[in-house]
N, CA and C atoms as a LAMMPS dump frame, in Angstrom:
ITEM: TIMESTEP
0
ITEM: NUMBER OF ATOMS
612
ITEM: BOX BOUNDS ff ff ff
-5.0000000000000000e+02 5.0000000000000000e+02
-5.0000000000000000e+02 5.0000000000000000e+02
-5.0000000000000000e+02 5.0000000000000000e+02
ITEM: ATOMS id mol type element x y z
1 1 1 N 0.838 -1.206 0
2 1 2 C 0 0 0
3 1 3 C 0.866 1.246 0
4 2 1 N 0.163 2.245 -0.594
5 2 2 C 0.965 3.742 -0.774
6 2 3 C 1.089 4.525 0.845
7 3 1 N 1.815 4.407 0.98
8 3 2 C 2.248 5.536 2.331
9 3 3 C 1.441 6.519 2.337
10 4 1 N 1.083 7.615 3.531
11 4 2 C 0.819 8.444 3.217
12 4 3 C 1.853 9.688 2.47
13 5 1 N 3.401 9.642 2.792
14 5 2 C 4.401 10.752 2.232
15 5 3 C 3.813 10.413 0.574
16 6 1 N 4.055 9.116 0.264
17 6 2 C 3.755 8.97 -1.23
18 6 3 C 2.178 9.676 -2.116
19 7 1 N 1.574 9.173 -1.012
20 7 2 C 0.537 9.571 -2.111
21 7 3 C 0.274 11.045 -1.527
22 8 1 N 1.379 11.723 -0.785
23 8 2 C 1.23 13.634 -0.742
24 8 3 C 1.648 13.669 -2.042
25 9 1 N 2.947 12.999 -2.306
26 9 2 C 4.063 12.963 -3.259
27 9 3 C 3.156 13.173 -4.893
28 10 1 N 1.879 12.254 -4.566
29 10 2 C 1.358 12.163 -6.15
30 10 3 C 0.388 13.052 -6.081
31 11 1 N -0.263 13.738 -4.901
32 11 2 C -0.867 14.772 -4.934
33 11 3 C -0.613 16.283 -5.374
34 12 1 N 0.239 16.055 -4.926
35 12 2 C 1.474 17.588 -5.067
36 12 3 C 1.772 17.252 -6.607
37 13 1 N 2.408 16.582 -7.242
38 13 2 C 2.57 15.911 -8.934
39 13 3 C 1.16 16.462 -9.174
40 14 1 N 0.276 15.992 -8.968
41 14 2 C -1.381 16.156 -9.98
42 14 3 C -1.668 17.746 -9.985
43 15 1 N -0.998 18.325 -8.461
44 15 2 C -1.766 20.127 -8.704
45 15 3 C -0.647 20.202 -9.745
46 16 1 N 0.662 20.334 -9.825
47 16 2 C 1.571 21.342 -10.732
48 16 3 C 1.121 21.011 -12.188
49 17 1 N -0.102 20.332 -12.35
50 17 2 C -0.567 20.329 -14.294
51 17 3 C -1.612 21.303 -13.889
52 18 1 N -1.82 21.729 -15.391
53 18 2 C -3.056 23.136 -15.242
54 18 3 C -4.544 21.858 -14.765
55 19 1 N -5.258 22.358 -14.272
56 19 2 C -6.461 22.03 -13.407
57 19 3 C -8.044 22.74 -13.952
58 20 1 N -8.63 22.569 -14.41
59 20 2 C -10.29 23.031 -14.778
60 20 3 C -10.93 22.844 -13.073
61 21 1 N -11.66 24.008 -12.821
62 21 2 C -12.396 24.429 -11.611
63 21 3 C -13.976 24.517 -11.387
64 22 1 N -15.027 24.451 -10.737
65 22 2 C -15.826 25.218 -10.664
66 22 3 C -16.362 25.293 -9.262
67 23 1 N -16.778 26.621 -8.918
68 23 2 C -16.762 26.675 -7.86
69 23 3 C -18.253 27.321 -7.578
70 24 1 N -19.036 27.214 -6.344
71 24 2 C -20.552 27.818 -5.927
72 24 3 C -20.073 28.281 -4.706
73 25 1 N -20.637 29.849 -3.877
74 25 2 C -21.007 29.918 -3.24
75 25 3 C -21.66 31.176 -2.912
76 26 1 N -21.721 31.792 -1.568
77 26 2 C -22.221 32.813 -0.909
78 26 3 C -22.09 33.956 -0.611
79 27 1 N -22.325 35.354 -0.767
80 27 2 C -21.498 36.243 -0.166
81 27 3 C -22.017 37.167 0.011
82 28 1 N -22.042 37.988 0.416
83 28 2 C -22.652 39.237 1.46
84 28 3 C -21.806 40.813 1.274
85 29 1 N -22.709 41.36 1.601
86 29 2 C -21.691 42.97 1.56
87 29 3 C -21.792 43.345 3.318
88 30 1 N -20.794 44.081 3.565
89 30 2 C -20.208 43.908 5.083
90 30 3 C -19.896 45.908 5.529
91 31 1 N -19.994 46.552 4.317
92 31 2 C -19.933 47.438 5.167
93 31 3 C -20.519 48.761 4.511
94 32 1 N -21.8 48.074 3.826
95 32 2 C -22.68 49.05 3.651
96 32 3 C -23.745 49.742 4.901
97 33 1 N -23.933 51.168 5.344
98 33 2 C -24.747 51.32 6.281
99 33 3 C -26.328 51.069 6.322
100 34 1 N -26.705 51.162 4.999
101 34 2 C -27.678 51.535 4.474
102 34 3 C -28.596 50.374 3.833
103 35 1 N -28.404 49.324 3.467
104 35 2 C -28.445 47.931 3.11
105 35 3 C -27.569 46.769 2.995
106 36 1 N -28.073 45.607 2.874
107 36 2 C -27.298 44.542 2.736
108 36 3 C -27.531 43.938 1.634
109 37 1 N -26.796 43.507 0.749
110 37 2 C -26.986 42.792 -0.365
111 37 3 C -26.248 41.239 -0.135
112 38 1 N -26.718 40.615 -0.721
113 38 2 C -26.855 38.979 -0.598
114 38 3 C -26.889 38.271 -1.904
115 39 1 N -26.197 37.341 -2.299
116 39 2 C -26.663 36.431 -2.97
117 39 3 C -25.676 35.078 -3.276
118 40 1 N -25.547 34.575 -4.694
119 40 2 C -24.778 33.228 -4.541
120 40 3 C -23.881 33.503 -6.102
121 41 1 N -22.864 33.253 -5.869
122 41 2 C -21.81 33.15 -6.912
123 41 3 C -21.721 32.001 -7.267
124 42 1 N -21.336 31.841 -8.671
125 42 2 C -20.815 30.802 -9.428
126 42 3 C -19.557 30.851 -10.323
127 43 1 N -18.931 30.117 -10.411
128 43 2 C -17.289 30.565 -10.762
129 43 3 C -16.774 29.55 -11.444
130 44 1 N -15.661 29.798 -12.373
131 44 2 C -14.804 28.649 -13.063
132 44 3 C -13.371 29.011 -12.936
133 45 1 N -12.045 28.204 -12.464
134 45 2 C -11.062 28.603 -12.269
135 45 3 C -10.193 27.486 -13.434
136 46 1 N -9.172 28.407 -13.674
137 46 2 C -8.177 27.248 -14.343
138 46 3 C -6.765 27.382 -13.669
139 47 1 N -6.347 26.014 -13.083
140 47 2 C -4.924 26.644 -12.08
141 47 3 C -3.816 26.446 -12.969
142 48 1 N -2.959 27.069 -12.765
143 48 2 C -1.67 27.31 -14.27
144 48 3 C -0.561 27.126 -13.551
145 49 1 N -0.648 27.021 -12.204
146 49 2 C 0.078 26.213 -11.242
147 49 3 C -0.098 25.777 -10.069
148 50 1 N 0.306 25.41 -9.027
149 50 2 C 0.098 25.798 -7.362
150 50 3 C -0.275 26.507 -7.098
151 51 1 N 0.627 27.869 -7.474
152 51 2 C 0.253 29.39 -6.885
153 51 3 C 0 30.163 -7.698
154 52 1 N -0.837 30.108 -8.541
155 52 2 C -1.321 30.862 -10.129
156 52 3 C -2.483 30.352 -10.393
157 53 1 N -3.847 31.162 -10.004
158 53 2 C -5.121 30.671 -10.651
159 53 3 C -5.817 32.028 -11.482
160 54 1 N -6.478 31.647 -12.573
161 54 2 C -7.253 32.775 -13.572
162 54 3 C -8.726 32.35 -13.028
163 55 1 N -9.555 33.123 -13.135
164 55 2 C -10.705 32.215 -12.64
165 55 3 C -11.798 33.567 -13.104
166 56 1 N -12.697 33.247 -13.623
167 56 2 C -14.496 34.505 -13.795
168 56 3 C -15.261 33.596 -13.013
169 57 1 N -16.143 34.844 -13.087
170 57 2 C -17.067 34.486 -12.075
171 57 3 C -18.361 35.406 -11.835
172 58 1 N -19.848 34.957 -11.647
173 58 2 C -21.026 35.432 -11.911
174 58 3 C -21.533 35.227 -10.885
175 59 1 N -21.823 36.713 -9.812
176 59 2 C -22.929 36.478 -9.049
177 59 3 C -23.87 37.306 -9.391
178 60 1 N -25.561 36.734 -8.261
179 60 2 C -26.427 37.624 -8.596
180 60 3 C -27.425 37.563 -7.255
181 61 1 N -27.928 39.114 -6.917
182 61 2 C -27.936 39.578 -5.558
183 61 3 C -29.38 39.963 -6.036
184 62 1 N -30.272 39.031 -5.29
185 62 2 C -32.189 39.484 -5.673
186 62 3 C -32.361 40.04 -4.731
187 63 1 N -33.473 41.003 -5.424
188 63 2 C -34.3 42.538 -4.584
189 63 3 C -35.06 41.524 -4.001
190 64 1 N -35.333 42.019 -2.777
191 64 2 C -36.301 40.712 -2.154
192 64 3 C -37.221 41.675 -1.368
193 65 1 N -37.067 43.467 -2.073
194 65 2 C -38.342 44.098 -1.664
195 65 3 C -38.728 45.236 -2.36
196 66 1 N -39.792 45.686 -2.003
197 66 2 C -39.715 46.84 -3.186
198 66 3 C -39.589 48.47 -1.979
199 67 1 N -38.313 48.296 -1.396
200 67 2 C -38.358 49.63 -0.822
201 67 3 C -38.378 50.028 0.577
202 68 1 N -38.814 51.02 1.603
203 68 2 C -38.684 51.404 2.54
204 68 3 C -38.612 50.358 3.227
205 69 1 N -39.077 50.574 4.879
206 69 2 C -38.462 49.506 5.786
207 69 3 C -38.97 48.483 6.117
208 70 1 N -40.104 48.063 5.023
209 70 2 C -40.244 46.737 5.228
210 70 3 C -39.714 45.405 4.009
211 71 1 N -38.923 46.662 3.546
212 71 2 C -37.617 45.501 2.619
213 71 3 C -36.587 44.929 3.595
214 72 1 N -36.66 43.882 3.389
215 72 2 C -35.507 42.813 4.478
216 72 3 C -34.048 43.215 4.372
217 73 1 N -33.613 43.775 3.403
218 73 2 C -32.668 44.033 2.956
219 73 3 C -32.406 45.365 3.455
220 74 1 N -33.318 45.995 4.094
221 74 2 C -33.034 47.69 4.754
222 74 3 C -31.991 47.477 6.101
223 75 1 N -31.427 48.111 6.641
224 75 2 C -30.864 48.587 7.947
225 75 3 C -32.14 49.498 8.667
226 76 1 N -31.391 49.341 10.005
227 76 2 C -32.272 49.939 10.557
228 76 3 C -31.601 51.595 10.675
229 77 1 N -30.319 52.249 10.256
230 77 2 C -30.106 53.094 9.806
231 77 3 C -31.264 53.963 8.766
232 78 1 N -31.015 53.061 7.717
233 78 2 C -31.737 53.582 6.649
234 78 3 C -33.278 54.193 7.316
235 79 1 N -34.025 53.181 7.617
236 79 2 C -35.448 53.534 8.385
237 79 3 C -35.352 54.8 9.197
238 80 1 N -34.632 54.881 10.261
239 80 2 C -34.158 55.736 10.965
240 80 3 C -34.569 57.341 9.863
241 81 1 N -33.431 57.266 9.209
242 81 2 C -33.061 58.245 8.36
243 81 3 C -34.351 58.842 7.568
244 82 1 N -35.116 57.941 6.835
245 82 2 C -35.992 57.888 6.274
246 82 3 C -37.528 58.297 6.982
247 83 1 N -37.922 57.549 7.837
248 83 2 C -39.13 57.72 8.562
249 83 3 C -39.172 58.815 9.769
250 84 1 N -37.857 58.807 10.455
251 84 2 C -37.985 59.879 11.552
252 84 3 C -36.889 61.191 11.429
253 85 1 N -35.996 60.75 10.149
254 85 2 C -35.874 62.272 10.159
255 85 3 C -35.938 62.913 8.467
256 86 1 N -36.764 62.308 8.152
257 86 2 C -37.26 62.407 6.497
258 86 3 C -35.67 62.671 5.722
259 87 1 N -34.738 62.243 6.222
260 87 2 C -34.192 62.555 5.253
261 87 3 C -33.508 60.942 3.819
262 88 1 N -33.284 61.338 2.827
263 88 2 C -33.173 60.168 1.694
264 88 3 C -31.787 59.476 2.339
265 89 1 N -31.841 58.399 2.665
266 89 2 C -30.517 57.437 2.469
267 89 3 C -30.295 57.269 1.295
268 90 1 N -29.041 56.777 0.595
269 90 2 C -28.443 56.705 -0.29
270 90 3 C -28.474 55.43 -0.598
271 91 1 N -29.198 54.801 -1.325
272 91 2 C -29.674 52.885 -1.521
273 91 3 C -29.374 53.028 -3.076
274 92 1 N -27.929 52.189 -3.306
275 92 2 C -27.967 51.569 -4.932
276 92 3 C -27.624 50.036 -4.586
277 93 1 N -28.682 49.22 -4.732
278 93 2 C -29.08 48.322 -5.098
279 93 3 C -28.138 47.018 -6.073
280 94 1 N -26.656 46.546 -5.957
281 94 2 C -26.324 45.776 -6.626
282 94 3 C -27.492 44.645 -7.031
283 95 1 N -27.213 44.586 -8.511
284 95 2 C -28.426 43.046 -8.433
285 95 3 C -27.343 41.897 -9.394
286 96 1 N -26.495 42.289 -10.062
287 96 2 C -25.462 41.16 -10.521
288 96 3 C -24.054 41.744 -10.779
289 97 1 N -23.451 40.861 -10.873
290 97 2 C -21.919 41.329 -11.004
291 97 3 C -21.243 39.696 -11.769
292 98 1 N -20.388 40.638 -12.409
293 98 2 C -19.719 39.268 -13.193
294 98 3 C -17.819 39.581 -13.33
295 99 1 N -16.935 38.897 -13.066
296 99 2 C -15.883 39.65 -12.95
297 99 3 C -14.331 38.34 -13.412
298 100 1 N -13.58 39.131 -13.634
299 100 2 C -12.12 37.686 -13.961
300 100 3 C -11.267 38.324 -12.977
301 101 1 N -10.427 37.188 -12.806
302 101 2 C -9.454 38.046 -11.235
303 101 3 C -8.508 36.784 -11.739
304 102 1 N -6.979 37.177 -11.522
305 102 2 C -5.843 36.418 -11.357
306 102 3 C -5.888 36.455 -9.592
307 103 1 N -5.591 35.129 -9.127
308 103 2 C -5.228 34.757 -7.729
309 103 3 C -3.685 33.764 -7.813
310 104 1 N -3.109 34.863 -7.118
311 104 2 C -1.758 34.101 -6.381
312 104 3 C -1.638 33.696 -4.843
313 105 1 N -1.169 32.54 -5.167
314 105 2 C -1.418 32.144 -3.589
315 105 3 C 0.078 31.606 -3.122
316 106 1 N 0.96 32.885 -2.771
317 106 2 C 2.472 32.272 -2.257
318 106 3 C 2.515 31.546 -0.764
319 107 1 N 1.205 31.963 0.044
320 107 2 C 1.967 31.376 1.115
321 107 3 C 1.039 29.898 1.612
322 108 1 N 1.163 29.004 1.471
323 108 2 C 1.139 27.612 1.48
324 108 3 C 1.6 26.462 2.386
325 109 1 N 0.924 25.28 2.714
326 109 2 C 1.603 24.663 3.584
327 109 3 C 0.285 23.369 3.663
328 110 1 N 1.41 21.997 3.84
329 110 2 C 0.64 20.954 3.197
330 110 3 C 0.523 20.443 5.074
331 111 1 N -1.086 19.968 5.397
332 111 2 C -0.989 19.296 6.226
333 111 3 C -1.912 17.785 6.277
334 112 1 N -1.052 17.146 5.76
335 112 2 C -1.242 15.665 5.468
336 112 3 C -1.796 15.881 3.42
337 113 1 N -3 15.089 3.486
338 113 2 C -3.599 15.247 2.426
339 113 3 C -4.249 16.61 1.838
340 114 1 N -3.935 17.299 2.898
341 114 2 C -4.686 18.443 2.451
342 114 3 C -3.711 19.498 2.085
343 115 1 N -4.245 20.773 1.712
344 115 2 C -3.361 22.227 1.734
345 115 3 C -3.376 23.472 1.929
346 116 1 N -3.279 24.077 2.795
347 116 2 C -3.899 25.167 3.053
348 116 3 C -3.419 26.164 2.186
349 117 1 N -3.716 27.355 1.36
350 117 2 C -2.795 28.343 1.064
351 117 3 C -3.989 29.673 1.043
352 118 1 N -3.177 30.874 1.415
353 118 2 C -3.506 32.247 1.416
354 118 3 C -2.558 33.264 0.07
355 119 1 N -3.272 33.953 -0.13
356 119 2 C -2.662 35.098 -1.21
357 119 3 C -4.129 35.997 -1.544
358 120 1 N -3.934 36.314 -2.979
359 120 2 C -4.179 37.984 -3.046
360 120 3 C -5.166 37.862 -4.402
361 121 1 N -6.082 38.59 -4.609
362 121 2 C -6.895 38.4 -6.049
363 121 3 C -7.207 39.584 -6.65
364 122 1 N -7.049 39.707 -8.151
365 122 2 C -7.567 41.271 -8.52
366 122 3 C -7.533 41.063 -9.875
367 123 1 N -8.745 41.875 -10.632
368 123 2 C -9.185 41.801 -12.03
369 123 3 C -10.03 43.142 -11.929
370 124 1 N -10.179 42.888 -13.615
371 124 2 C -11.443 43.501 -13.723
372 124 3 C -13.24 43.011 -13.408
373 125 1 N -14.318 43.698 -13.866
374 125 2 C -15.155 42.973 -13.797
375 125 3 C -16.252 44.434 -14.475
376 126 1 N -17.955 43.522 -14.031
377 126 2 C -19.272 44.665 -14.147
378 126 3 C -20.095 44.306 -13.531
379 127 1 N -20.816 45.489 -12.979
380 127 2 C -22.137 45.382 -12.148
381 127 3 C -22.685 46.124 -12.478
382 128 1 N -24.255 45.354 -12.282
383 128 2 C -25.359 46.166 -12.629
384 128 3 C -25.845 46.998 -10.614
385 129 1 N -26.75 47.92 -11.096
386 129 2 C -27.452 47.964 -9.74
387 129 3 C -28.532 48.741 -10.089
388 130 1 N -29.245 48.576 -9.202
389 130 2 C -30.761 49.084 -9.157
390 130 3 C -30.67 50.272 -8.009
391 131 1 N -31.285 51.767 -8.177
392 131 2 C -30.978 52.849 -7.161
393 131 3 C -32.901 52.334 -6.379
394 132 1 N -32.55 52.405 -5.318
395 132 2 C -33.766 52.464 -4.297
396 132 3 C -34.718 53.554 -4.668
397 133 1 N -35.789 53.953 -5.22
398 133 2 C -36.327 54.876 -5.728
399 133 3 C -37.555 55.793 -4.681
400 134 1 N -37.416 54.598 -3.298
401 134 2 C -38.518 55.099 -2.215
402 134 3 C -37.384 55.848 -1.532
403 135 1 N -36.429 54.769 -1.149
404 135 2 C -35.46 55.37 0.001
405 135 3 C -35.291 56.902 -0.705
406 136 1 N -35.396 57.537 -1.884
407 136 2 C -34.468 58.541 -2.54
408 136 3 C -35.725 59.55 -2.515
409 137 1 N -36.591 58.965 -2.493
410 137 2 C -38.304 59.651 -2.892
411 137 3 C -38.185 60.915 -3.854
412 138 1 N -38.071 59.471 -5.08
413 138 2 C -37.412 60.151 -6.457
414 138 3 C -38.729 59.622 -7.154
415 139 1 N -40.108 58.656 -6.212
416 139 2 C -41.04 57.799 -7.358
417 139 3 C -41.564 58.703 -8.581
418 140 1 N -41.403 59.53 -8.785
419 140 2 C -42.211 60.865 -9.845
420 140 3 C -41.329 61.217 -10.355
421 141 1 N -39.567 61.037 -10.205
422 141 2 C -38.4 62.1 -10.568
423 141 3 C -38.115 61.399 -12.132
424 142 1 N -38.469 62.05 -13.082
425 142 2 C -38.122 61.536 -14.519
426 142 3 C -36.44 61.096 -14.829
427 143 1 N -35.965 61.739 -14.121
428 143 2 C -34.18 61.769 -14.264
429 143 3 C -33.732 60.023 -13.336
430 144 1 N -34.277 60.323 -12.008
431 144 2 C -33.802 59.159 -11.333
432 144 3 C -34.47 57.979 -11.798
433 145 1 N -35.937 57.897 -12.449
434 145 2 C -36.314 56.778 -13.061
435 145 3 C -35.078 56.122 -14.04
436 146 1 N -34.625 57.237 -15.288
437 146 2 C -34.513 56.866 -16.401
438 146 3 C -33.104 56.231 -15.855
439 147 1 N -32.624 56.583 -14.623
440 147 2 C -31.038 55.983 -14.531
441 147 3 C -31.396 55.398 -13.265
442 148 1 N -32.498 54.769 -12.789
443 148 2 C -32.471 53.807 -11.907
444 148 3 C -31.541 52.405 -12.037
445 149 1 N -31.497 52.046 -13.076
446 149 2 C -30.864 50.738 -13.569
447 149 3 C -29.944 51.231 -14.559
448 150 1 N -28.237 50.583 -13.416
449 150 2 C -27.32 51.033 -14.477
450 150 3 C -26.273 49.692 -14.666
451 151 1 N -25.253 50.323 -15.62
452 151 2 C -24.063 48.831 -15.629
453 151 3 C -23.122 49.453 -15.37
454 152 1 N -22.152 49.312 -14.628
455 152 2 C -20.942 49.988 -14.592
456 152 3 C -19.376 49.001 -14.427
457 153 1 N -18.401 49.522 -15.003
458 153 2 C -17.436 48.977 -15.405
459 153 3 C -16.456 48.861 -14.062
460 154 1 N -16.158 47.583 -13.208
461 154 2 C -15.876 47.552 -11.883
462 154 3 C -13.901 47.084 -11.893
463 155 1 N -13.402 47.53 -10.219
464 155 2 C -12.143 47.077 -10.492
465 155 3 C -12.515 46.008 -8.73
466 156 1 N -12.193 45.2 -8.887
467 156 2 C -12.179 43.958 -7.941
468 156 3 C -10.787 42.94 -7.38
469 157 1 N -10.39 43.559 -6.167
470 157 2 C -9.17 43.515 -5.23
471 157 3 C -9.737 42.103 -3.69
472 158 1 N -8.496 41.621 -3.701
473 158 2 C -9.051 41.233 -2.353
474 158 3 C -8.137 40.02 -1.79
475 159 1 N -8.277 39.61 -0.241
476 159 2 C -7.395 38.347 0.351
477 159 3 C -8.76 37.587 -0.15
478 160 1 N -7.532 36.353 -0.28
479 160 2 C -8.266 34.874 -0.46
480 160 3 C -7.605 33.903 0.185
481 161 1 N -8.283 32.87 1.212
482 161 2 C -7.764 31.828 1.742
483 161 3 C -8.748 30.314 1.24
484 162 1 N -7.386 29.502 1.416
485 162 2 C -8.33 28.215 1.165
486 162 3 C -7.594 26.916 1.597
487 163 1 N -8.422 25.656 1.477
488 163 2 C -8.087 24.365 2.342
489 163 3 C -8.593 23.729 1.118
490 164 1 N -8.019 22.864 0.525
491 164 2 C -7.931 22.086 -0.515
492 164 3 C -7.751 20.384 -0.311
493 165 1 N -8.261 19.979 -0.611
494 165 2 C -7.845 18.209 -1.321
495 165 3 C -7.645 17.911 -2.75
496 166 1 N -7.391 17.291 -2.665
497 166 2 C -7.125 16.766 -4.358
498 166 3 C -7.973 17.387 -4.842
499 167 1 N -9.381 17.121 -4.954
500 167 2 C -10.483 17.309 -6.036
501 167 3 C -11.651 18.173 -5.423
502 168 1 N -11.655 19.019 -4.05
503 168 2 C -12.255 19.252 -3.455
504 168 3 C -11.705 20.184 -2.517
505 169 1 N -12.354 21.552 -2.173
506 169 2 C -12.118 22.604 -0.882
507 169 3 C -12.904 23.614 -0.679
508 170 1 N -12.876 24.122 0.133
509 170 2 C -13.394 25.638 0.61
510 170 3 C -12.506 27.079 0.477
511 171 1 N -13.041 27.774 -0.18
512 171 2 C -12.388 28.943 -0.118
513 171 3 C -13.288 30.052 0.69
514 172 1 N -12.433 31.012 1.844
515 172 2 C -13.279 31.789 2.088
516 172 3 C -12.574 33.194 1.268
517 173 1 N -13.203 34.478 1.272
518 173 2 C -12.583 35.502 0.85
519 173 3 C -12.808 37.062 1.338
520 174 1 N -12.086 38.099 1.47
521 174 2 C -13.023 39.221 1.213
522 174 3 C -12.165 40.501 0.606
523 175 1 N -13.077 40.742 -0.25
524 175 2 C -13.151 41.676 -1.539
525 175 3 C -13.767 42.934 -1.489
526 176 1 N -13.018 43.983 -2.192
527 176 2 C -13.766 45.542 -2.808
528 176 3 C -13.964 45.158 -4.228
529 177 1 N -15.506 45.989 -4.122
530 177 2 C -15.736 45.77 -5.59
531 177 3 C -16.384 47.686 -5.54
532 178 1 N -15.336 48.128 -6.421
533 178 2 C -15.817 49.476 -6.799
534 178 3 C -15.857 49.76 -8.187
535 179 1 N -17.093 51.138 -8.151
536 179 2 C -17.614 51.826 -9.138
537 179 3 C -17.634 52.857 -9.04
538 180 1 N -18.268 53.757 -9.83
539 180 2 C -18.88 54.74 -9.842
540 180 3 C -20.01 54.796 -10.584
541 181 1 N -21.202 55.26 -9.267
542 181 2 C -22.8 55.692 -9.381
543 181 3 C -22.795 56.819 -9.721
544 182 1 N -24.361 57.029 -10.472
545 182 2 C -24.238 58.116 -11.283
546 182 3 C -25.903 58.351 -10.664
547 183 1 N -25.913 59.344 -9.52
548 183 2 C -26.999 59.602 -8.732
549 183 3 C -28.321 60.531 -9.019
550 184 1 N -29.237 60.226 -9.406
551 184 2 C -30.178 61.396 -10.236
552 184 3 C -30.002 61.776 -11.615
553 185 1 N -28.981 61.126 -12.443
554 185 2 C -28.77 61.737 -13.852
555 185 3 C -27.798 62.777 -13.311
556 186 1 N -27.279 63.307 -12.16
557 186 2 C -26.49 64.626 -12.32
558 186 3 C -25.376 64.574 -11.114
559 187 1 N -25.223 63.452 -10.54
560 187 2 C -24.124 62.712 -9.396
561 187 3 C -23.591 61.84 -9.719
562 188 1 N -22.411 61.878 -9.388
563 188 2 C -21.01 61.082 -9.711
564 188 3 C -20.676 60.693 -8.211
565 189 1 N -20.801 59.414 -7.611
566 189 2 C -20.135 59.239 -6.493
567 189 3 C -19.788 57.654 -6.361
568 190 1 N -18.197 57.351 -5.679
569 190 2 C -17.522 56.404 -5.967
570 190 3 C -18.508 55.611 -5.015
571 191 1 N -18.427 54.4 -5.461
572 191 2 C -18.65 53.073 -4.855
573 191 3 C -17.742 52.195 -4.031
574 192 1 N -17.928 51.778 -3.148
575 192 2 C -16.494 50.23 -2.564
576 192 3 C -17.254 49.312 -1.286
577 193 1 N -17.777 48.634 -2.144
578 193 2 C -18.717 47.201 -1.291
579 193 3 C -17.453 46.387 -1.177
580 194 1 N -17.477 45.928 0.199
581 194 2 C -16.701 45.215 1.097
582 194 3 C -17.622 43.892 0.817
583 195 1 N -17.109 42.757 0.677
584 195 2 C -18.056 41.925 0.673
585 195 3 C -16.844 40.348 0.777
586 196 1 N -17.752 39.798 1.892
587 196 2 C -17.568 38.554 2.295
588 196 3 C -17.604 37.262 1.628
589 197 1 N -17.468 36.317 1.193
590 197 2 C -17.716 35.267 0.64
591 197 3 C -17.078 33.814 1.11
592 198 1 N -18.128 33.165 1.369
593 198 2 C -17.609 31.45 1.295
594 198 3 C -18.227 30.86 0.016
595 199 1 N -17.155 29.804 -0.441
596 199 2 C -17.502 29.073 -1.404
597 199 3 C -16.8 27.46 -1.287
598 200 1 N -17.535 26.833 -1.839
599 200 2 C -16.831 25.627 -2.123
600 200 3 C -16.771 25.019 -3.87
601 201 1 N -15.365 24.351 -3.856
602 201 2 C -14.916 24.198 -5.428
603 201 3 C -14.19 22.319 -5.872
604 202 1 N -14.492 22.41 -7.036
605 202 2 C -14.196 20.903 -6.943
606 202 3 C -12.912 21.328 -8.311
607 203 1 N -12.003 20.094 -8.535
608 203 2 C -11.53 19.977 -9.336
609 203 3 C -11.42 18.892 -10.447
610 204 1 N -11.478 18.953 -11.561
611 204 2 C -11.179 17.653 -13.128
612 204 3 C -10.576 17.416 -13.299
């Protein structure tokens, strides 16, 4: 029978060929005041070595209300702001994002069959978003209608850690994904959603 050193030996051999990926999971935005956005990613990676992965990837974040504070997705900021001191919170609405990111992962370390490694991810990408049109109490404003729903061209940075087996692991991560919103037809203001993610990924 194969030892365990040996069959690290043929494990470690199988990652250094390029590898086909796909990966599902979860992720959240973490440091918006004003809402939370939610939804589930889906991803394909190709590894070009150990510590060299290319990988896109498509999530998509559903409105799960139409507006003030009995959208699940509100803070209790926002309400606050809104109901007791009339004034508009600032709600743009991610609803998908799709993006490619190179991930290097230098720092590494095998324990038994498995492998842990950490490093760094960054690409381009795009997101759409939807502007909150109650929170803004824009429902009549011809300008904020016509640019309620926009696409914008995103840059996407971030740590990535993960625990691997041969054909199988978890990655957790967290990422900026910024833009620039274009507020009423006549505002320009930068974007940078912090956002969390677990996923799990298999390998071919």
């Amino acid at each position: 029978m194969l030892s365990v050193a040996a069959l690290a030996v043929l494990t470690s051999a199988a990652e250094a060929r390029p590898q086909f990926g796909l990966s599902l999971g979860f992720e959240s935005t973490v440091n918006d005041p004003f809402v939370v956005r939610t939804g589930p990613r889906l991803g394909a990676t190709l590894s070009l070595s150990p510590i060299i992965e290319a990988g896109a990837s498509l999530a998509y974040y559903p409105v799960l209300g139409q507006g003030g504070c009995s959208d699940p997705q509100w803070t209790a900021l926002s309400c606050q702001l809104l109901e007791r001191n009339s004034v508009s919170p600032d709600i743009s609405k991610m609803t998908a994002a799709v993006d490619l990111e190179l991930r290097i992962l230098p720092f590494q370390a095998h324990l038994g069959l498995w492998r842990t490694a950490v490093g760094l991810a960054a690409g381009p990408g795009m997101v759409t978003t939807e502007d909150d049109l109650v929170a803004a109490q824009a429902m009549d404003d011809a300008a904020a209608i016509a640019n309620q729903t926009e696409l914008h061209p995103t840059v996407v940075g971030g740590i990535v850690g993960e625990v691997r087996h041969r054909h199988f692991g978890v990655r957790i991560r967290l990422s900026s994904l910024a833009y620039i919103e274009n507020i009423g037809g006549d505002t320009l203001e930068m974007k940078s959603n912090l956002l969390s993610r677990t996923e799990v990924f298999w390998w071919f």
